[in-house]
C-alpha positions in Angstrom: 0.0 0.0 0.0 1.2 3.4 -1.0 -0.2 6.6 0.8 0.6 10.0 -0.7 -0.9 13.2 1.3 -2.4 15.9 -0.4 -3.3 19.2 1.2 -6.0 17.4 3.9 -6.6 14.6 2.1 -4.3 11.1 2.4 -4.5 9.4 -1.1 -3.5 5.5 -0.8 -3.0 3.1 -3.4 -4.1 0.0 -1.7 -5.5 -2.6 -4.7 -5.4 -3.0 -8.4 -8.8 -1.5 -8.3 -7.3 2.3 -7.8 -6.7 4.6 -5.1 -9.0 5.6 -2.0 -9.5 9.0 -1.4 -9.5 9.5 2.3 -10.2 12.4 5.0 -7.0 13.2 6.9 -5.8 15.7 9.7 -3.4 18.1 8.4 -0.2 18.1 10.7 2.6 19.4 8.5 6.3 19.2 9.6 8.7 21.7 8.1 11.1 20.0 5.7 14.7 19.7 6.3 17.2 20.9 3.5 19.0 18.0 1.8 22.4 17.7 2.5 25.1 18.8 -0.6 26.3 15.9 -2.8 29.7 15.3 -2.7 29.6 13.3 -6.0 33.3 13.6 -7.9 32.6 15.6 -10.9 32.8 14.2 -14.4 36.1 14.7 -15.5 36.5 17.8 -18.2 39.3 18.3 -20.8 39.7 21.4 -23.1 36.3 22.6 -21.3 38.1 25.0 -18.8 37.9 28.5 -20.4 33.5 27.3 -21.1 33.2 26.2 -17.6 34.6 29.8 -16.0 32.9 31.5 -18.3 29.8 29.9 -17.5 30.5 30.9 -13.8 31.2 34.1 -14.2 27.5 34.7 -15.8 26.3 32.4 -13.1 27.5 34.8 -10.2 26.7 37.6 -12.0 22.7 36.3 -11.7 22.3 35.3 -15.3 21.0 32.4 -16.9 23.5 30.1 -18.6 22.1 27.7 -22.0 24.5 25.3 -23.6 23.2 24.2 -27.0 24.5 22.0 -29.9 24.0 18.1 -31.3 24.2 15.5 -29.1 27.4 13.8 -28.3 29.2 17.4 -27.7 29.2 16.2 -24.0 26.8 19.3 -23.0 25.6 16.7 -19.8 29.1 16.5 -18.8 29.4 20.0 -18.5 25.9 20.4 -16.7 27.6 18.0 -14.3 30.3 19.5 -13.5 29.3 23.0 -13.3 26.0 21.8 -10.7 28.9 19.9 -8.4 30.7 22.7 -8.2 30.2 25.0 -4.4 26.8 26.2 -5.2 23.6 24.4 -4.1 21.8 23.1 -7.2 19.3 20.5 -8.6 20.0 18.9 -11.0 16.8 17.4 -13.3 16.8 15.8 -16.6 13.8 17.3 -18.3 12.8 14.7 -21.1 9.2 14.5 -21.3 8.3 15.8 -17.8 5.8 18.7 -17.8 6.8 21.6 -15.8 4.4 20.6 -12.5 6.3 17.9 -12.3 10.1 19.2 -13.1 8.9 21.9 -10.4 8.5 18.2 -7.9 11.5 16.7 -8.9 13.3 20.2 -8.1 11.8 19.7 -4.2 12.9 16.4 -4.3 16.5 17.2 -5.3 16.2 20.4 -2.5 14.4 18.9 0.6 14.0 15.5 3.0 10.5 15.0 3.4 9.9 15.4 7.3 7.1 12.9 8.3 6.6 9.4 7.4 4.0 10.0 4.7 5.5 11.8 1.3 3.5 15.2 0.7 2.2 16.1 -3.2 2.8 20.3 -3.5 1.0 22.0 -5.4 2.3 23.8 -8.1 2.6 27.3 -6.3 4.3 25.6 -2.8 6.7 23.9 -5.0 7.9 27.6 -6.3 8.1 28.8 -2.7 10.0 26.2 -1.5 12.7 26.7 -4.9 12.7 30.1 -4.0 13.6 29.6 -0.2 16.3 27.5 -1.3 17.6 30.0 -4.0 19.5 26.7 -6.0 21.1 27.0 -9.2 18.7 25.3 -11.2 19.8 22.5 -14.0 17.9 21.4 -16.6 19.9 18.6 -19.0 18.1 16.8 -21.8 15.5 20.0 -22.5 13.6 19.0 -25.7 13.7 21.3 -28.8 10.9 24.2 -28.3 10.2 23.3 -24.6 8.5 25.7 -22.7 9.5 24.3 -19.5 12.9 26.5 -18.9 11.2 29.7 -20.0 7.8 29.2 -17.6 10.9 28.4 -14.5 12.7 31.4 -15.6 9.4 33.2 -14.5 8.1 31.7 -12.0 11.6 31.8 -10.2 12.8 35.2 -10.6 15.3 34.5 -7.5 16.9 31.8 -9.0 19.3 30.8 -11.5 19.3 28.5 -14.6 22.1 26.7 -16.0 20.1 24.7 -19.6 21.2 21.6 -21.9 19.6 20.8 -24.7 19.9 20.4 -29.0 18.3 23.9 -29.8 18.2 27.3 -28.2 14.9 27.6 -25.5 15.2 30.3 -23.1 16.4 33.1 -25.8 16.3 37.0 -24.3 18.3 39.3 -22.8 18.7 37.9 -19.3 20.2 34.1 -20.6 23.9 33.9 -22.0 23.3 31.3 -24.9 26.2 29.6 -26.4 26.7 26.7 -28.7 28.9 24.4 -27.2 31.5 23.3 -30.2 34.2 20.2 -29.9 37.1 19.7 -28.2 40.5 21.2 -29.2 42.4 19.2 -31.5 45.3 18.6 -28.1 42.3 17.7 -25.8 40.9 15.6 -28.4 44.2 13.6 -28.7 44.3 13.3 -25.5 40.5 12.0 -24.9 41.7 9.8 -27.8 45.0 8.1 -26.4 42.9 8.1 -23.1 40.4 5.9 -24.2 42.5 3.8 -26.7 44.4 2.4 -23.4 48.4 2.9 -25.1 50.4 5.3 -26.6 49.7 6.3 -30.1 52.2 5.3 -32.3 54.9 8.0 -34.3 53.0 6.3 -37.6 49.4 6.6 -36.6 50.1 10.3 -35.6 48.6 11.3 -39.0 45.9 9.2 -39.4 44.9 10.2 -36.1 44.8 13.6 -36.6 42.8 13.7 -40.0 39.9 11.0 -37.9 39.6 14.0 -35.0 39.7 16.6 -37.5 36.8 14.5 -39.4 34.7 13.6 -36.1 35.0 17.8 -35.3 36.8 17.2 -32.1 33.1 15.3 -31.1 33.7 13.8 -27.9 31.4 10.6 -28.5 32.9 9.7 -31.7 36.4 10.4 -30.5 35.8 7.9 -27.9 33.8 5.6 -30.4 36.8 5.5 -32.8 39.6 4.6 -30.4 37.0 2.0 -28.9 37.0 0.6 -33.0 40.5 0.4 -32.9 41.6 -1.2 -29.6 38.6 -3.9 -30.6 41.8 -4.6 -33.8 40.2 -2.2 -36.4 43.0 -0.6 -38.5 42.9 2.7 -37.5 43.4 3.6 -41.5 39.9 1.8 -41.9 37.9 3.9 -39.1 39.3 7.5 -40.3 37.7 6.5 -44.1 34.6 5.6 -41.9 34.6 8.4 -39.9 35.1 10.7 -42.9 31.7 9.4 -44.7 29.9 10.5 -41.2 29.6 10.1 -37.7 26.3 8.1 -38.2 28.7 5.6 -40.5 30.8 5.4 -37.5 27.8 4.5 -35.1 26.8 1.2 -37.4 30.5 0.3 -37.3 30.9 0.4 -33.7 27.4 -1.8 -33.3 28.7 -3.9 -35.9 30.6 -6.7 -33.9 28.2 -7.0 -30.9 27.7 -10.6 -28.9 23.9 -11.6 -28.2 23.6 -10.3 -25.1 25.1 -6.7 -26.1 22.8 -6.7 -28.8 19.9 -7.6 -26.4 20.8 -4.6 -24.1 21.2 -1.8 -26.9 18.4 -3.2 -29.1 15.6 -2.5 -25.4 17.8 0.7 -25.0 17.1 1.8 -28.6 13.6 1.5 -28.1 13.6 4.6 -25.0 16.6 6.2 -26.8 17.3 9.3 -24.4 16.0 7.9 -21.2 18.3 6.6 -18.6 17.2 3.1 -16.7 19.2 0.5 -14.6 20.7 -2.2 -14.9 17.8 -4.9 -13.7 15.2 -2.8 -15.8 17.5 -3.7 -19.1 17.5 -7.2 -17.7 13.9 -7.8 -17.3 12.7 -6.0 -20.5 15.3 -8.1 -22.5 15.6 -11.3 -21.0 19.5 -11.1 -20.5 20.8 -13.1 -17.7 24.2 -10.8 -17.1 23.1 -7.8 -18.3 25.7 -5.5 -16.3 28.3 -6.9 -17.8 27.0 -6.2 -21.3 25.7 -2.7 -20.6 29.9 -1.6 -19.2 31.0 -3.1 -22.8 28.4 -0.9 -24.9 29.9 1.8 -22.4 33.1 1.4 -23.4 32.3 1.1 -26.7 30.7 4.5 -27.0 27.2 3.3 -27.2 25.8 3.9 -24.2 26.0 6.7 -21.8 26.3 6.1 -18.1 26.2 9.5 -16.4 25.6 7.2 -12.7 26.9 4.5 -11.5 23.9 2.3 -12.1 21.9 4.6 -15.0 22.3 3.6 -18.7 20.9 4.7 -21.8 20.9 5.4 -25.3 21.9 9.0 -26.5 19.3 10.0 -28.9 21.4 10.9 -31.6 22.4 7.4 -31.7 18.8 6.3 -32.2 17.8 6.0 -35.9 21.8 4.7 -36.4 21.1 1.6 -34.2 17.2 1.1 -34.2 17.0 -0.7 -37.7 19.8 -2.6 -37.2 19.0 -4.3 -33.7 14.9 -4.1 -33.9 14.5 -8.3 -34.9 17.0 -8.9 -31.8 14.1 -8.6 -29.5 10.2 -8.8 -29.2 8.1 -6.0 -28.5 5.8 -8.4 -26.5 8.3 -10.4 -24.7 9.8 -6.9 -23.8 6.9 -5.2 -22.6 5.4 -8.6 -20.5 9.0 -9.1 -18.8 8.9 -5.5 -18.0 5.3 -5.5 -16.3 6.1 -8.7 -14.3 9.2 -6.9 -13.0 7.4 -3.9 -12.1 4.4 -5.6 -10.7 7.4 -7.2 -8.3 8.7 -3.6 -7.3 5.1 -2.6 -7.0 4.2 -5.5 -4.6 7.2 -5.2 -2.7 9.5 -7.8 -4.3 13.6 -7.8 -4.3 13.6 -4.9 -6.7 11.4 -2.0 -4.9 9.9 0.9 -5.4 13.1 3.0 -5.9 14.0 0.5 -9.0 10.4 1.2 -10.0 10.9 5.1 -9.8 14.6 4.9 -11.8 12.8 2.7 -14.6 9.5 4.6 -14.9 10.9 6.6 -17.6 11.9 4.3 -19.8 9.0 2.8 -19.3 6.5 5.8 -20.5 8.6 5.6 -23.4 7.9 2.1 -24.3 4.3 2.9 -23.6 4.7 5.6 -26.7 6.9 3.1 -28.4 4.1 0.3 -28.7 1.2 2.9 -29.2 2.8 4.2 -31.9 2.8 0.7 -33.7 -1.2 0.4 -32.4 -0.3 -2.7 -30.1 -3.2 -1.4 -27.4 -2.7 -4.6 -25.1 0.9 -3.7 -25.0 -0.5 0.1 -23.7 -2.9 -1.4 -21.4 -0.6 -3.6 -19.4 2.6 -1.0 -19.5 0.2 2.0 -18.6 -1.5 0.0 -15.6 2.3 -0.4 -13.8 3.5 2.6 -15.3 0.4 4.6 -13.2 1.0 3.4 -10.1 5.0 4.2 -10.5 4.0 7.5 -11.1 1.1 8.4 -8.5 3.4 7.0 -5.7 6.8 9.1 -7.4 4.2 12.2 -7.3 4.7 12.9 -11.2 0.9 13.3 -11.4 0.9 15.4 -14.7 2.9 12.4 -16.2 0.4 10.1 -14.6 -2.5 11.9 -15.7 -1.1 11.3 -19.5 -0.4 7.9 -18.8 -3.8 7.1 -17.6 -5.1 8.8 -20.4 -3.3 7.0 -23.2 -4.6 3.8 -21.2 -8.1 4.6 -21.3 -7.8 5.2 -24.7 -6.6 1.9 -25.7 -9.0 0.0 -23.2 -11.6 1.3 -25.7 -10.4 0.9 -28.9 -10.2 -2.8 -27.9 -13.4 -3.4 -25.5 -11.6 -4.2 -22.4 -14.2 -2.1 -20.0 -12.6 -3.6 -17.3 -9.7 -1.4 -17.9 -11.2 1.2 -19.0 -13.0 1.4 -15.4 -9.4 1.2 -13.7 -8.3 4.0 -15.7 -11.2 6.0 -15.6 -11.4 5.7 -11.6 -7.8 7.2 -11.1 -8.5 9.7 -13.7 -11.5 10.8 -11.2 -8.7 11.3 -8.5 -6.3 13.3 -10.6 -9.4 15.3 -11.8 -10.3 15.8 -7.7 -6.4 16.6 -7.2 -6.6 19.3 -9.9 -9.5 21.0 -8.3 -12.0 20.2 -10.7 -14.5 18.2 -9.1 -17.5 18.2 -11.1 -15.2 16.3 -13.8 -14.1 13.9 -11.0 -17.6 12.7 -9.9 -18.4 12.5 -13.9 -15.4 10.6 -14.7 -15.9 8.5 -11.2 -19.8 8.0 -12.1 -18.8 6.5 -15.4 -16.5 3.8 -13.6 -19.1 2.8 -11.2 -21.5 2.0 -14.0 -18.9 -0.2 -15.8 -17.7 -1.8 -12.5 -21.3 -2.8 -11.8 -22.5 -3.7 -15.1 -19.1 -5.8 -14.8 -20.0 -7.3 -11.8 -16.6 -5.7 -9.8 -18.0 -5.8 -6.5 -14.7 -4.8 -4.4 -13.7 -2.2 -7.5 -17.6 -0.9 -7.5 -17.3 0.2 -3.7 -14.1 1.9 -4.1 -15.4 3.7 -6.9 -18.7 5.2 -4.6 -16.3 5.6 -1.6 -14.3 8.1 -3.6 -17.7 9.2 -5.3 -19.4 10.5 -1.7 -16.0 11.9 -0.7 -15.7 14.0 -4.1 -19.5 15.1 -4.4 -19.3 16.6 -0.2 -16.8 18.9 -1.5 -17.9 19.3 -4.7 -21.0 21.7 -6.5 -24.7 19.8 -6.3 -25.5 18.0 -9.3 -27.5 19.8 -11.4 -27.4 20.9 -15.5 -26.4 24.2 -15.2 -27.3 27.5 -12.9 -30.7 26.0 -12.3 -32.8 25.8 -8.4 -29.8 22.9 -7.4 -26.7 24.9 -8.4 -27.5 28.4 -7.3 -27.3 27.6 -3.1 -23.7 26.1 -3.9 -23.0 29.3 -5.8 -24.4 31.6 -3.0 -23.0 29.2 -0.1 -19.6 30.1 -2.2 -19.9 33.2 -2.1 -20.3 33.9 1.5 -17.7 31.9 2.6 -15.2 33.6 0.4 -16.9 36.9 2.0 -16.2 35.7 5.0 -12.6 35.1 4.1 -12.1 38.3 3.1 -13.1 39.7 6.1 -11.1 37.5 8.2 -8.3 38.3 6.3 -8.6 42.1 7.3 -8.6 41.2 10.7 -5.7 39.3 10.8 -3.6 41.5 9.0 -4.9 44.3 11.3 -4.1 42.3 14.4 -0.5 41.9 12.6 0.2 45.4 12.6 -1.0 46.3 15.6 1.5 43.7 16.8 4.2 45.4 14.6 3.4 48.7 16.2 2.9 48.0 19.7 6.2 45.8 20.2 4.4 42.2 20.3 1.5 41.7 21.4 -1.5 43.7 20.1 -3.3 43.7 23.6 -1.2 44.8 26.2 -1.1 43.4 30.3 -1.4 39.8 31.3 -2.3 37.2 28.1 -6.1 35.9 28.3 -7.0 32.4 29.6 -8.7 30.1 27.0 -11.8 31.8 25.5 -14.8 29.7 25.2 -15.3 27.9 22.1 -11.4 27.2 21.4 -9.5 24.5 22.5 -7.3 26.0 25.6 -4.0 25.4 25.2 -1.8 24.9 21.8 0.2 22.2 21.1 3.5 22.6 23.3 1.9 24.4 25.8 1.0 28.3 24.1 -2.7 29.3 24.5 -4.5 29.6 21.6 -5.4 32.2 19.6 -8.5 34.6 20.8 -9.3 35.4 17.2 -13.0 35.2 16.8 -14.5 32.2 14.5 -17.7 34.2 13.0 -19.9 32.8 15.9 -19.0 29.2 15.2 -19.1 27.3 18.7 -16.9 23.8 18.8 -13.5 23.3 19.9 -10.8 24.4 17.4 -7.8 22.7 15.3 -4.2 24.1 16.5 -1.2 24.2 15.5 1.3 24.7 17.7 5.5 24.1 17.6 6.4 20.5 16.8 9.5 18.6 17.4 11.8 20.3 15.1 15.3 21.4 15.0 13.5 24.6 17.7 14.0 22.4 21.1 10.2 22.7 22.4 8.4 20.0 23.3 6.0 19.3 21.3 2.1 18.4 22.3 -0.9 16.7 21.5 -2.9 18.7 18.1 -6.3 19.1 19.3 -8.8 17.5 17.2 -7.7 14.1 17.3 -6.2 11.3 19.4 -3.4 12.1 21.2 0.1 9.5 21.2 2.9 9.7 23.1 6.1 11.9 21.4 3.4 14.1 20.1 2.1 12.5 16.9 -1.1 12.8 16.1 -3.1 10.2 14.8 -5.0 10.4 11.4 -8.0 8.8 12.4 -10.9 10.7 12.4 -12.4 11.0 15.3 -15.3 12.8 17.1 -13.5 16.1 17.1 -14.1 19.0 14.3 -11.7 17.8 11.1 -10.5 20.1 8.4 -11.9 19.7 4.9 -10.4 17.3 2.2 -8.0 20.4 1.1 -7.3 22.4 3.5 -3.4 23.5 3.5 -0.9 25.4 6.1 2.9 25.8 4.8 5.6 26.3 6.8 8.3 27.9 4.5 11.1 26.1 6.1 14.6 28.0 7.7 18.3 27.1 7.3 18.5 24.5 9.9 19.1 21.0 9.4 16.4 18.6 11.1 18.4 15.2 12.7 16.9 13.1 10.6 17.7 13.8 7.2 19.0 11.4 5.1 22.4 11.2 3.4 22.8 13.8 0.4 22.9 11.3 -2.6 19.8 9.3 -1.8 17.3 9.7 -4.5 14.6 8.0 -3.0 11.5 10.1 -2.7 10.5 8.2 0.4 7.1 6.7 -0.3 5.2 5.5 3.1 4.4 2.0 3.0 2.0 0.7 5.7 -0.9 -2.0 5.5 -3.0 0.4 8.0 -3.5 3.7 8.1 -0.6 5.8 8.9 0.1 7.8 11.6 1.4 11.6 10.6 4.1 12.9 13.3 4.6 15.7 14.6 2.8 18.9 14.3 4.2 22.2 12.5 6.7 24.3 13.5 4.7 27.6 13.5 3.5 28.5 17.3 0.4 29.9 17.9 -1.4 29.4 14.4 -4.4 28.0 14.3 -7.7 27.4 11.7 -11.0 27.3 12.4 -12.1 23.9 13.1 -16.1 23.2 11.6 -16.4 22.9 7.5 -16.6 26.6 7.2 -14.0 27.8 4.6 -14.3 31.9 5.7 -11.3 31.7 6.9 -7.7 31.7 5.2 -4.9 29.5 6.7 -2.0 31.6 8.6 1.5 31.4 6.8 4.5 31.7 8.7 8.1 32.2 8.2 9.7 30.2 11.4 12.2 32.0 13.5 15.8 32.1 12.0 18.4 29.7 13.1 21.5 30.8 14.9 23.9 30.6 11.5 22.4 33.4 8.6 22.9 32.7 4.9 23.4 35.6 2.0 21.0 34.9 0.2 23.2 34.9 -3.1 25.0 31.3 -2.9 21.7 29.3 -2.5 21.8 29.0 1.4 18.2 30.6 1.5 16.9 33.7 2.0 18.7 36.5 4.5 15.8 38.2 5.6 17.4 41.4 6.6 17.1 40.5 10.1 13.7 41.3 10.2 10.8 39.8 12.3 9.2 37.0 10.6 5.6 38.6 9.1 2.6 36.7 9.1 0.9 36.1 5.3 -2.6 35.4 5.3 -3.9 33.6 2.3 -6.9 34.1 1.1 -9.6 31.0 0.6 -9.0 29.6 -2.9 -5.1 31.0 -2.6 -2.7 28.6 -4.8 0.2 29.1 -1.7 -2.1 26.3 0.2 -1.2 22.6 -0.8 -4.1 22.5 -2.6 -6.4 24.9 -4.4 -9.7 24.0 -3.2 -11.5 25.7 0.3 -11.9 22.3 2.4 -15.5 20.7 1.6 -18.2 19.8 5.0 -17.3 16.5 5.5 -19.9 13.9 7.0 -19.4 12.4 10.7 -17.4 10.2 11.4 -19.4 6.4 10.5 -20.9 5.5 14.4 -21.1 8.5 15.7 -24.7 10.7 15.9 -24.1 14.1 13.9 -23.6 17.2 15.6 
């Protein structure tokens, strides 16, 4: 079972009959800053004079694109330029849509504090960049992607360093520069490097005319001396070489053993994408496929930027394809590749992290067999592929792949499938804040799933249905007698909003004037209708709730790298260490998307794990989970009932005792200013999700209020 949260609500993944959209108390931790990599850099030669310049533009606050054909070594540079003192993130771009580059970059930046991953919203995600201020690097960027530009302004803080074939970030404020070959000395050198002995006094000219013909290109430099320690005259490559570089890439996959052939024949088919090892073994049915993938390395075939990452450089693509397509099966590729994932999935020796490394080449073996109209083949790879994806948190990706399923389940009949797909699609629709979409989509799986029979797949589907249409408009066709309450009711809460928002901001600069606090003399005692005491001891806030009675939701300090002890979060069963359980219980709950964000400070929290671990720690529990901790804002707290009038509090926490500039992607200096509360209005995109939270029924047992 795989649990992701999402604003209020706790998505889980707990059958091959879809996810469960469930109610969950919001008790957010502020996350910790990853640790710097300490990676070695790729080794550069004849690069120095690019790489400084580079720099230079870099600390001057200017954006930095290398463009040119593949094979120049423009990821090499990327490398070595993001390992250099700066903090960065690196991300290979591909065919990821922005929300979810914006995701990768807060996996690269932060540790997730609780046991339960967190999905950010779009907006969050660019708050939590911007805290960070990272250089920001983008290899792999496909031509006339309008990923890089939409980063460059959303994050006017930070600082991009681009890769790609073609020119995509273009203006004033970017230094773009075509990246040429090597030098004809470093290209020797690359060359007598890689041939593995000294270049004979005869060769010397020969030599020189093949790197004058390969354009000092470092692939082919390193393809031809692999042709000629493998006993190729070195005569016979430069004639090769001088008919093309493509001419040079069939020579070099010209003497291949089965296995090697195997391995670049699956890598051809998700040229570009970069997969391990076990994933080439699986979707190719080669029993020592490790050793196979270092001999297409050394070869120049295959890239392998990580220790266990391989792929296929896409310029090498339609060189290879037709001459390795017959030495494997699309069918036997794509069942091997399912049964594997459906191990990782289901907890086998491979995991979920193998599942998250491989996804990608999987979505492009999912484009692979649709564009040769083998839907079975799309069926199977996208039902893996989806839950890889929902449980990674690449939900634009999965909400494509998901789509290209459902339309294959119906151009062959399979309504079983096309009830899976159209289920989850009624979750991403929920996720994106459209719910009138999700019940539609989630109406049409019930109807399949019962005409079908799918008893266990049918009660999923009107579990997620009643949770969706609480928070979502009546049903009705249009602004007739059943819509226009939900349009007034929507209208007076964000009224209400509105005016809560004045008063907050009011009582914040009456603060700001006075000193501290707004009402001078000894601090009130708990008023009636709130909860008493916050979490870790602080009484609550006296801010009035528009005349609703009930206890209220705190959120006071939690156990953070700020030594407090932390306490119980009113509103729900209290456990020992301060965490909070997730049940729902008699208390007042917040709404299915109701968000606070705590824009995290410089300070490391204990737990963090080590700087090179790319796992994007999925919760895995057979119950339901238990969120820790509570934030680490004192003295914030929401009102507690279904009412949205009132917009969540968002708080800077109080700076640790080391400062950063600002400049070098430590975070942000502050000035030394006094944190200032930010009060975001209901509907606001700076909450986790988009939505107001949505009346929620009591809980099943229990007499309503």
């Amino acid at each position: 079972m795989y649990s992701v949260l999402y604003g209020s609500s706790r998505i889980t993944l707990a059958s091959r009959s879809g996810t469960r959209l469930q109610r969950s108390e919001l008790v957010l931790r502020d996350p910790g800053l990853r640790d710097r990599c300490t990676a070695p850099a790729p080794v550069l030669l004849g690069r120095e004079e690019v790489r400084a310049a580079a720099w230079r533009e870099i600390m001057d606050g200017r954006s930095v694109e290398f463009h040119g054909p593949c094979g120049f070594g423009k990821s090499s540079l990327l490398r070595n330029i993001a390992s250099g003192e700066r903090r960065s993130a690196f991300v290979r771009v591909g065919r990821s849509p922005l929300e979810d580059v914006l995701q990768l970059l807060v996996d690269e930046l932060y540790v997730s504090a609780g046991a339960e991953p967190v999905k950010h919203s779009g907006a969050v995600c660019r708050q939590l960049i911007q805290h960070a201020r990272p250089l920001i690097v983008l290899d792999e960027v496909p031509p006339g992607s309008p990923v890089p530009r939409r980063l460059a302004d959303a994050l006017p803080g930070c600082v991009l360093l681009v890769g790609g074939a073609q020119p995509v970030l273009g203006g004033g404020a970017a230094a773009s520069r075509l990246l040429p070959g090597l030098p004809q000395d470093a290209a020797f050198e690359l060359f007598a490097g890689s041939l593995g002995r000294t270049v004979r006094d005869a060769e010397l000219p020969v030599v020189r005319r093949l790197l004058e013909a390969v354009r000092g290109r470092p692939l082919s430099v390193r393809q031809a001396a692999a042709l000629v320690r493998a006993g190729y005259p070195v005569e016979a490559v430069a004639e090769c070489a001088a008919r093309g570089v493509r001419e040079l890439d069939r020579m070099s996959a010209g003497r291949l053993s089965g296995p090697e052939r195997k391995a670049l024949a699956v890598l051809a088919i998700v040229a570009g994408a970069l997969v391990p090892g076990n994933w080439v073994s699986a979707a190719g049915d080669i029993a020592y496929a490790a050793q196979a993938l270092l001999a297409l390395h050394e070869r120049g075939l295959v890239e392998r930027p990580e220790e266990d990452r391989f792929g296929l450089p896409v310029c090498l693509e339609d060189s290879v394809r037709g001459l390795l397509l017959d030495a494997v099966s699309l069918s036997a590729t794509v069942n091997g590749l399912a049964d594997w994932l459906d191990g990782a999935l289901d907890g086998g020796v491979n995991g979920l992290t193998d599942a998250l490394a491989g996804v990608e080449g999987v979505v492009g073996l999912l484009g692979f067999a649709a564009e040769r109209a083998e839907w079975r083949a799309v069926i199977r790879l996208a039902k893996v592929a989806e839950a890889a994806l929902f449980a990674g948190r690449r939900w634009q990706q999965w909400k494509e792949v998901l789509e290209q399923g459902e339309g294959a389940a119906r151009r062959v009949g399979d309504r079983a499938s096309e009830a899976l797909f159209s289920h989850q699609l009624g979750t991403v629709a929920y996720a994106e804040d459209r719910p009138e979409e999700a019940a539609a989509r989630l109406r049409h799986a019930l109807q399949l799933r019962v005409a079908l029979g799918d008893t266990a797949g049918a009660e999923l589907t009107r579990a997620n249905l009643a949770y969706v249409e609480v928070s979502g408009p009546d049903p009705g066709d249009g602004p007739g007698p059943a819509a226009r309450p939900n349009v007034l009711r929507r209208a007076l809460l964000r009224l209400a909003g509105l005016v809560a928002v004045v008063v907050v901001i009011a009582a914040v600069r009456a603060a700001v004037a006075g000193g501290g606090d707004p009402s001078p003399g000894p601090q009130p005692g708990p008023q009636p209708g709130s909860s008493g005491t916050v979490a870790g001891g602080s009484p609550s806030s006296g801010v009035p709730s528009g005349g609703a009675s009930g206890p209220r939701v705190s959120f006071g300090p939690g156990p953070g790298r700020s030594s407090e002890v932390p306490g119980p979060v009113t509103g729900g069963s209290s456990r020992p260490g301060g965490v909070t359980s997730s049940q729902p219980g008699p208390g007042p709950s917040i709404g299915p998307s109701r968000s606070i964000v705590v824009i995290p400070g410089r300070s490391r929290s204990p737990g963090s794990s080590p700087c090179c671990s790319k796992s994007p720690g999925i919760s895995k529990s057979p119950g339901v989970s238990k969120s820790p901790g509570v934030s680490k804002s004192p003295g914030v707290s929401t009102s507690a009932g279904p009412s949205r009038s009132k917009g969540p509090v968002i708080r800077r926490p109080g700076r640790s005792s080391s400062s950063g500039s600002g400049h070098d992607g430590d975070g942000d200096r502050g000035g030394g200013r006094l944190p200032v509360a930010h009060v975001a209005p209901p509907g606001s995109m700076a909450l986790l999700s988009g939505r107001p939270p949505a009346p929620q029924p009591p809980p099943r047992g229990l007499p309503p209020r």
